[in-house]
C-alpha positions in Angstrom: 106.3 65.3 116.1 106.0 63.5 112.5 103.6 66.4 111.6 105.8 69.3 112.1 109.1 67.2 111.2 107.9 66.0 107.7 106.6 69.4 106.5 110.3 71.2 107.4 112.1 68.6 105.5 109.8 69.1 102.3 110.5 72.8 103.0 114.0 72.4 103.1 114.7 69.8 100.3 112.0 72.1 98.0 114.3 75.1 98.8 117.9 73.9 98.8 116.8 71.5 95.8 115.2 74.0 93.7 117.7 76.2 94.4 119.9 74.2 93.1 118.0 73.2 89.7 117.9 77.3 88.6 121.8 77.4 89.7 122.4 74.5 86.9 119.8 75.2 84.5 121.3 79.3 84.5 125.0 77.6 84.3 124.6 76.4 81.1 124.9 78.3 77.5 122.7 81.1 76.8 121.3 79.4 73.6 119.6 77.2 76.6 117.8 79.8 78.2 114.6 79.3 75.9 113.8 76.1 76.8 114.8 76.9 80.4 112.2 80.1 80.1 109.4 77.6 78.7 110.0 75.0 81.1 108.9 78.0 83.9 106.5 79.7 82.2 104.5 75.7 82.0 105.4 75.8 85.7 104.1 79.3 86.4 100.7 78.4 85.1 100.8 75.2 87.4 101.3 77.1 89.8 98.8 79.6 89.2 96.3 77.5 88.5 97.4 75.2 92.1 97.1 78.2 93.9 93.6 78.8 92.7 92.7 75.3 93.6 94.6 74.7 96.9 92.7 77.7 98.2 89.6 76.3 99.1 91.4 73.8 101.0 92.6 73.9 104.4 93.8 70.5 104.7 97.5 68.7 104.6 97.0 68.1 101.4 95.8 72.0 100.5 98.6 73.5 102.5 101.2 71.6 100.5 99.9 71.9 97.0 99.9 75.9 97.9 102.9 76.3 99.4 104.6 74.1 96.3 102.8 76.5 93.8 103.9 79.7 95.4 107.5 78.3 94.9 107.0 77.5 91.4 105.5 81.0 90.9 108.8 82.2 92.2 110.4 80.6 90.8 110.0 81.8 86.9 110.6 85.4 89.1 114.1 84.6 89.8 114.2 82.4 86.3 113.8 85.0 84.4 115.8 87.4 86.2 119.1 84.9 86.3 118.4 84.4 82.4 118.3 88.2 82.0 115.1 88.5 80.9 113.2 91.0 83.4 116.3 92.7 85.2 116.3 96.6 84.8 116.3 99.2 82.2 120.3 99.8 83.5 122.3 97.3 81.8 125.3 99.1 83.0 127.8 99.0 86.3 127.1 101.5 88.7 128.7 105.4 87.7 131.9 105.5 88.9 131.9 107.8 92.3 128.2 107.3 92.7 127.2 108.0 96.4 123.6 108.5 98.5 120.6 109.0 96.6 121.8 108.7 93.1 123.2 105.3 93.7 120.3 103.9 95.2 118.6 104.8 91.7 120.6 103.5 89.6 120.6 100.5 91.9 117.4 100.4 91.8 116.9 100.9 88.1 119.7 98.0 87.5 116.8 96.0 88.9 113.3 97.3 88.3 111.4 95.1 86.4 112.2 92.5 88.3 111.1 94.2 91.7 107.6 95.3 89.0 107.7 91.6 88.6 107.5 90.4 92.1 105.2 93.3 92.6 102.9 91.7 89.7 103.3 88.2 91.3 102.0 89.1 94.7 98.6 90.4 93.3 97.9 87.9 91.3 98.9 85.4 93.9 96.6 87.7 96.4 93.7 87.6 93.8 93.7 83.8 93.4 93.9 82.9 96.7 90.9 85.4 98.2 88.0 84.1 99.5 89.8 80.9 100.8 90.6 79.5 104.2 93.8 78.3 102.5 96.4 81.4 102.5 99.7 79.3 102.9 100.1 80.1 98.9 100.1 83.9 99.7 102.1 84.2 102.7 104.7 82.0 101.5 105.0 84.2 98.6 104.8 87.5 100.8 107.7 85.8 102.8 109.8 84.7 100.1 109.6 88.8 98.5 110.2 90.0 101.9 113.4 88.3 102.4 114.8 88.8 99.2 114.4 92.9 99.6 115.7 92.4 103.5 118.6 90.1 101.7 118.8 93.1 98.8 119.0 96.2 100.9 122.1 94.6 102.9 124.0 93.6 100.3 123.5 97.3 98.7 124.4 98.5 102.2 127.3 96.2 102.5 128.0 92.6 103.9 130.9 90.5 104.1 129.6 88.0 101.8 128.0 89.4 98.5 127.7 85.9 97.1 129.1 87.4 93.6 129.8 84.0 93.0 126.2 83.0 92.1 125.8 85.9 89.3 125.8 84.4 86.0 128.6 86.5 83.8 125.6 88.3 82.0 125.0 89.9 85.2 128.0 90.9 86.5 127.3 94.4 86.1 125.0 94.2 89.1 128.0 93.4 91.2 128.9 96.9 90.9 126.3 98.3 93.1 127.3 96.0 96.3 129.2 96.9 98.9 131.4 94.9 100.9 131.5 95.7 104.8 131.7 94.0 107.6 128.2 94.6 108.8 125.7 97.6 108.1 122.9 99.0 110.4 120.2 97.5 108.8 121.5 93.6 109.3 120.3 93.2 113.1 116.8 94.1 112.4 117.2 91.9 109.4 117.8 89.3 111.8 115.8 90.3 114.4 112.9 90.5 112.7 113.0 87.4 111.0 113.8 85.4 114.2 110.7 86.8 115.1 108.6 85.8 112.6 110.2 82.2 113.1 109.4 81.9 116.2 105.3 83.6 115.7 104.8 80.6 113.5 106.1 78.0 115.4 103.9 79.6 118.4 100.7 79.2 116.0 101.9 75.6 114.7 102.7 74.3 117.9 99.7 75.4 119.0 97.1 73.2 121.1 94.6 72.3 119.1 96.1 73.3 115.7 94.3 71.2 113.1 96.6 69.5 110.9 96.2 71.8 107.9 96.9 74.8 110.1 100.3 72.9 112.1 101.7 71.6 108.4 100.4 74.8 106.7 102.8 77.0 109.4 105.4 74.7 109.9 106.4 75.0 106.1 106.2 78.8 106.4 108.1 79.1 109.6 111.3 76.3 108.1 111.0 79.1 105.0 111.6 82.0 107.7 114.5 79.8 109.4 115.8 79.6 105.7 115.7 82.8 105.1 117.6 83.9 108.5 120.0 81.5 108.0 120.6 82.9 104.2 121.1 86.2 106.3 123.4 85.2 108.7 126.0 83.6 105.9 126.7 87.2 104.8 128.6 87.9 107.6 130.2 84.8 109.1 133.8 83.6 108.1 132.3 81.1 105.0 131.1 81.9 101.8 127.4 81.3 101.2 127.5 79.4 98.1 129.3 76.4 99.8 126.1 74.6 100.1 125.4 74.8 96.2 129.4 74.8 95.4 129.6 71.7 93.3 126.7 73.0 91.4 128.5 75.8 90.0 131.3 76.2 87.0 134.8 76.6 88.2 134.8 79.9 86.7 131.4 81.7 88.8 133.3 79.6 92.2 136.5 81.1 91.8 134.8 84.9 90.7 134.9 86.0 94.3 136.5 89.3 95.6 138.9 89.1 98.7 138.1 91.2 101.5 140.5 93.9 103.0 141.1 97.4 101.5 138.2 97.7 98.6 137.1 100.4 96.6 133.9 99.2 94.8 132.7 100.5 91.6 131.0 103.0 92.5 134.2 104.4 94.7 133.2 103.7 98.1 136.1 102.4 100.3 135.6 100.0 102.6 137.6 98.4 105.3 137.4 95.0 107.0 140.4 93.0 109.3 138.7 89.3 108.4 140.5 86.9 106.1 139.4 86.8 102.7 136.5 84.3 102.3 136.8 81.0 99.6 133.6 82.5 97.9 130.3 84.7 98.2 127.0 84.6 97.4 124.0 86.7 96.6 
């Protein structure tokens, strides 16, 4: 039990906890965001050069020095994305009366580099790790891009909770290509799909004769898919998102929520919903 109970909690207090640090570090003044940048990029290269090391490694030890490198090579992804750094060649809100194909592109364009970026971040993650018994490094950072564009695609399809609340006000433009809906079609194989997963991993974990690498190794990755479902379910149920990183934020990003009910978003579609307005969101 200790071996699959120790690894979720490191999971979960590396997630909600580093989480957290990025959500005060991108609260404070801009002139901060320099030192904020360095700070990740001397993490980055720990973690690329941890990844590099870890992979040879199949042990406790191994597994948990990758999968904490892959999170610090996110990491300076999202960094510099929150700080504005790599975001998109669009540095605008979304045409008015967009619809279809042309506001998936600029949608898409709002955010390209960063998507280039994560793109980037998986070869070189791939390239370091090859060769290795050790893959937790990879497939944690495979997991963590795959649930951001699952997480992505809704929101641009339209949730109930955007988690607006979260964007710094340098981004706010990129609110403008959310929609707010009760649900959309792609949510339920969203979930489906990553309840899935969970429960593959915990199947090879759990499994008889799992060495200990391999059980610690898959129950980190499989507490990152719970994470990641659970992310998914808070856009749609009747709290916002960002309640478990509220008191991190400045009153002014907690209170920048928009209520639900009749809503034309910026790009002019109109959308309809009977629940109560929400305290928050989160994206």
């Amino acid at each position: 039990m200790v071996e699959h109970l120790l690894p979720a909690l490191f999971a979960m207090l590396l997630w909600w906890g580093g989480t957290g640090v990025i959500l005060v570090l991108d609260g404070l003044r801009r002139e901060t965001f320099r030192w904020t940048l360095l700070g990740a990029t001397l993490l980055l290269a720990v973690g690329l050069v941890g990844l590099s090391a870890s992979a040879t490694s199949l042990t406790p030890t191994g597994v948990y020095a990758a999968f904490t490198c892959a999170i610090l090579v996110w990491a300076w992804i999202e960094v510099t994305f929150l700080t504005g750094v790599l975001t998109g060649p669009r540095r605008t809100p979304c045409p008015p009366g967009a619809r279809g194909w042309p506001r998936f592109r600029a949608a898409v364009a709002a955010i390209l580099w960063h998507e280039l970026a994560i793109l980037a971040g998986a070869a070189i993650v791939a390239v370091l790790t090859a060769g290795g018994p050790n893959r937790i490094g990879l497939w944690t950072f495979l997991m963590l891009a795959a649930m951001r564009l699952s997480a992505k695609l809704n929101i641009f399809l339209g949730v109930r909770n955007l988690g607006e609340a979260l964007l710094p006000d340098h981004l706010r433009y990129i609110e403008s290509y959310f929609a707010r809906r009760p649900m959309n079609a792609l949510f339920p194989v969203s979930i489906m799909a990553g309840v899935a997963l969970c429960i593959g991993l915990v199947a090879v974990a759990a499994a008889p004769g799992a060495d200990a690498g391999t059980a610690a190794g898959f129950t980190l990755l499989a507490s990152l898919a719970v994470f990641g479902v659970l992310e998914h379910a808070l856009m749609i149920l009747p709290f916002p998102p960002e309640a478990m990183w509220r008191w991190l934020l400045p009153g002014a990003r907690q209170g920048a929520a928009i209520p639900l009910g009749d809503h034309r978003d910026r790009c002019g579609a109109v959308t309809k919903t009977d629940a109560p307005p929400p305290h928050g969101s989160r994206t």
